[in-house]
matplotlib code that plots the C-alpha trace (Angstrom):
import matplotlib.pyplot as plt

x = [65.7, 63.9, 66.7, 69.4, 67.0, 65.9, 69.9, 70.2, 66.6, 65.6, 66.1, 63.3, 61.1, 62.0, 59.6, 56.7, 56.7, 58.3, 57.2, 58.9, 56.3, 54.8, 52.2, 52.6, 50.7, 51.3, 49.3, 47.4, 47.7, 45.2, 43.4, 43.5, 46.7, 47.0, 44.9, 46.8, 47.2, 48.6, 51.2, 52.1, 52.8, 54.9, 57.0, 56.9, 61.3, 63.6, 64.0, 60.4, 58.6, 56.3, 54.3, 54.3, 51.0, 50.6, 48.1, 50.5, 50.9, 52.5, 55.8, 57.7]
y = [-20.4, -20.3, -18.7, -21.0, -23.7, -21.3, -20.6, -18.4, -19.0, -16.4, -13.3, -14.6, -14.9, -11.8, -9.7, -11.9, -11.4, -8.2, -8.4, -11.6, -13.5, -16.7, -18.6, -22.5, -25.3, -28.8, -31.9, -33.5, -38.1, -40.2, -43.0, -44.7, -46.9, -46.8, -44.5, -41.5, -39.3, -41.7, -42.5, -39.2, -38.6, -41.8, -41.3, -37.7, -36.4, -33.9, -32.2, -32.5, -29.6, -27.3, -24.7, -21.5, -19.5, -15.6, -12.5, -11.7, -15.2, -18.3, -19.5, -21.1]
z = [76.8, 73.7, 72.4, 72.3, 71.1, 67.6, 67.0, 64.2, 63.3, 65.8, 63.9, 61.2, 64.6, 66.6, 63.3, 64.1, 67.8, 68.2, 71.7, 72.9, 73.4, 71.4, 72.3, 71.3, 70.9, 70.0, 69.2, 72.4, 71.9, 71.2, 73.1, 69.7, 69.1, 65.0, 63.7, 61.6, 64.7, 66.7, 64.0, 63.4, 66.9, 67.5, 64.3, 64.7, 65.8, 65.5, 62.2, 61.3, 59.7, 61.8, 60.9, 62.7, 62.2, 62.9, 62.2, 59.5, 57.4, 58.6, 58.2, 56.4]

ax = plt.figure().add_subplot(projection="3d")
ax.plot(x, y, z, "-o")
ax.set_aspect("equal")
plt.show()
């Protein structure tokens, strides 16, 4: 559950989708072996920064 995985990050989430429901996205690889995608991707990890985007702003 999405839940578990936000931890006490999910009350700054529950305001943006009051409903429950977030629709996610991430980033789709590359054929290409080192161009800056496909760096990103393979150094990307836990802990990393991501940006969360709705009709009201983005966050953080």
């Amino acid at each position: 559950m999405i839940r578990q995985a936000l931890g006490p990050d999910t009350a700054t989430f529950r305001p943006l989708f009051p409903d429950g429901t977030a629709f996610l996205w991430g980033a789709t690889p590359t054929l290409e072996k080192n161009n800056a995608k496909a760096i990103a991707l393979r150094t990307r990890g836990p802990g990393d920064p991501a940006l969360f985007r709705t009709r009201r702003g983005s966050w953080p």
